[in-house]
BANULO-476985 format. One line per field, with one value per residue (C-alpha): residue number from 1; x, y, z. Coordinates in steps of 0.25 Angstrom, whole numbers, plus 5000, padded with zeros to 4 digits. Example, Ala and Ser with C-alpha at 12.3 -4.5 7.8 and 13.67 -1.06 7.14 Angstrom:
BEGIN
pos = c(1:2)
c1 = c(5049:5055)
c2 = c(4982:4996)
c3 = c(5031:5029)
//
This chain:
BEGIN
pos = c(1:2:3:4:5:6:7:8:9:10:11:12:13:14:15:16:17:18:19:20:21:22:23:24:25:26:27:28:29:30:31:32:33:34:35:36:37:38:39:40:41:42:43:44:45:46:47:48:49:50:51:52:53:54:55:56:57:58:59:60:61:62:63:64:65:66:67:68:69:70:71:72:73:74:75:76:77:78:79:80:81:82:83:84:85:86:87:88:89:90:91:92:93:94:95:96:97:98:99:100:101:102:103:104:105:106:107:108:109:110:111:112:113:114:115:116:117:118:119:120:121:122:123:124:125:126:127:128:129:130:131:132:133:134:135:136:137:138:139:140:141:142:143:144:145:146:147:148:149:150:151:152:153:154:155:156:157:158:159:160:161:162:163:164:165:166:167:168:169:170:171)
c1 = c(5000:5005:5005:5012:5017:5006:5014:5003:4992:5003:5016:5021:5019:5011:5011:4998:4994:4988:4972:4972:4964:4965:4966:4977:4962:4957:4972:4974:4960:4964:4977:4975:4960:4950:4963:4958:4968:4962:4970:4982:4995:4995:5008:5021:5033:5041:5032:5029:5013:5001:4994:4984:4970:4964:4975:4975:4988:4992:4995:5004:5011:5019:5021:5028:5026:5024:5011:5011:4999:5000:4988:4997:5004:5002:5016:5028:5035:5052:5062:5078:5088:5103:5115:5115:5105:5093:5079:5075:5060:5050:5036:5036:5026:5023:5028:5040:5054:5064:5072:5066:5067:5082:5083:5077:5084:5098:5094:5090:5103:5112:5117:5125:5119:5132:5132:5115:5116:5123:5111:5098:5088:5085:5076:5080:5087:5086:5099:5094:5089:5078:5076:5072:5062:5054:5042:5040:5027:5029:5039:5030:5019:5009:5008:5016:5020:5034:5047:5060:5074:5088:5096:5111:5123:5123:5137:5145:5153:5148:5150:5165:5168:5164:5171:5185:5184:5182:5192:5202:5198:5209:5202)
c2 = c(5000:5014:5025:5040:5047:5060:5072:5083:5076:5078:5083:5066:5062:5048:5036:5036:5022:5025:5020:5016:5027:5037:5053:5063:5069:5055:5053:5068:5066:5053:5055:5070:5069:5081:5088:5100:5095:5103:5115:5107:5105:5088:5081:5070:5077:5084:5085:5096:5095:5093:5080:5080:5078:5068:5059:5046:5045:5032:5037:5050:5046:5034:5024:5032:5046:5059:5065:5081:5086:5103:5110:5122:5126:5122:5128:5132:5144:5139:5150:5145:5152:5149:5157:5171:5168:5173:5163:5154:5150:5141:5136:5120:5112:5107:5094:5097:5091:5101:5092:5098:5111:5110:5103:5116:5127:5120:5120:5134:5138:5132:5122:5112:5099:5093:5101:5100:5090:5099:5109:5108:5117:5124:5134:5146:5147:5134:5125:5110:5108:5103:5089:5089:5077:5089:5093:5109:5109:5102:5115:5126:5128:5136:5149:5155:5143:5146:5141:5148:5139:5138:5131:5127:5119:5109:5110:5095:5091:5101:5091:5087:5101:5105:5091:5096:5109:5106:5097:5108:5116:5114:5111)
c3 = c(5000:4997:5006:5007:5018:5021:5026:5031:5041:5053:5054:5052:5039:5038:5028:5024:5014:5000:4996:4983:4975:4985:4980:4985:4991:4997:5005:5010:5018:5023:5027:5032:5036:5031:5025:5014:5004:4994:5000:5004:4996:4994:4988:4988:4992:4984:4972:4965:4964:4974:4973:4966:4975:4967:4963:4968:4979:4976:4961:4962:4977:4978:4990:5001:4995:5004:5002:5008:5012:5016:5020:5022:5008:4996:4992:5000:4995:4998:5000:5001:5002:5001:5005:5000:4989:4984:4991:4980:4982:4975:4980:4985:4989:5003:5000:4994:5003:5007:4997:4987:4991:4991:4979:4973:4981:4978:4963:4964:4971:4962:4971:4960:4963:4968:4981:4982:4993:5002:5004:5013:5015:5030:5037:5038:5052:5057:5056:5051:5038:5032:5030:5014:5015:5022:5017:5014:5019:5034:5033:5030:5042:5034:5028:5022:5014:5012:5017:5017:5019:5017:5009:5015:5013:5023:5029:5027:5039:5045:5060:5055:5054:5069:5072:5065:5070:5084:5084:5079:5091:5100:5114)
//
């Protein structure tokens, strides 16, 4: 039997198993209750378009797939910013990753794609980053649907580095 995992009933996604011939429509209301999807924002991660509500779910979302359901946005507005650089910004669905987020701000930097694995995307003052399986709309908490980060270098070794210069500190 096939199921998805359903991101927008709680703040824990849940697997949720597939009926046969069941619409987008018919598997929002039973896996979210009385939602008013017709206002909401309904897709698989990291897909360009919504879902459509009267296609049958079994046939546009395979096994295991992650269904995001927003009743916030129907669109997030990204702003990234990098170095002393111009913002770059672009709208995004709700259920687009972080990951894919990046992947656009590196090609819009220029980043050359042999030193696009040293870049992640972070809020602006905060020190961790984002993870990029994260969805943009667990993110965004409601209006304004928009989302401002950072994109960095990660800093490589950055623990030997303390370790060797500590241990050149004579004592």
């Amino acid at each position: 039997m096939s199921s998805v995992v359903f991101h927008g009933k709680s703040d824990i996604p849940e697997v949720v198993a597939l009926r046969q011939s069941e619409t987008v429509l018919e598997f929002v209301r039973r896996a979210h209750g009385t939602a008013d999807v017709e206002i909401a924002c309904i897709g698989v991660r990291d897909a360009d378009e919504d879902l459509e509500l009267e296609a049958v779910l079994i046939d546009v979302a395979a096994d295991g797939e992650h269904i995001h359901h927003s009743r916030k946005c129907r669109h997030i507005a990204v702003s990234v910013r990098y170095g002393g650089h111009p913002s770059r910004s672009r709208e995004f669905k709700p259920h687009a990753t972080v990951g894919k987020v990046l992947q656009w701000a590196e090609k819009e930097y220029g980043i050359p794609p042999d030193q696009r694995g040293r870049f992640r995307l972070k809020l602006p003052n905060v020190q961790e980053y984002l993870e990029n399986d994260e969805l943009l709309g667990e993110l965004v908490t409601g209006e304004p649907c928009e989302l401002k980060l950072d994109l960095v270098r990660t800093e490589q070794n950055a623990g030997a580095r303390r370790e060797r210069r500590s241990a050149a500190t004579p004592r």
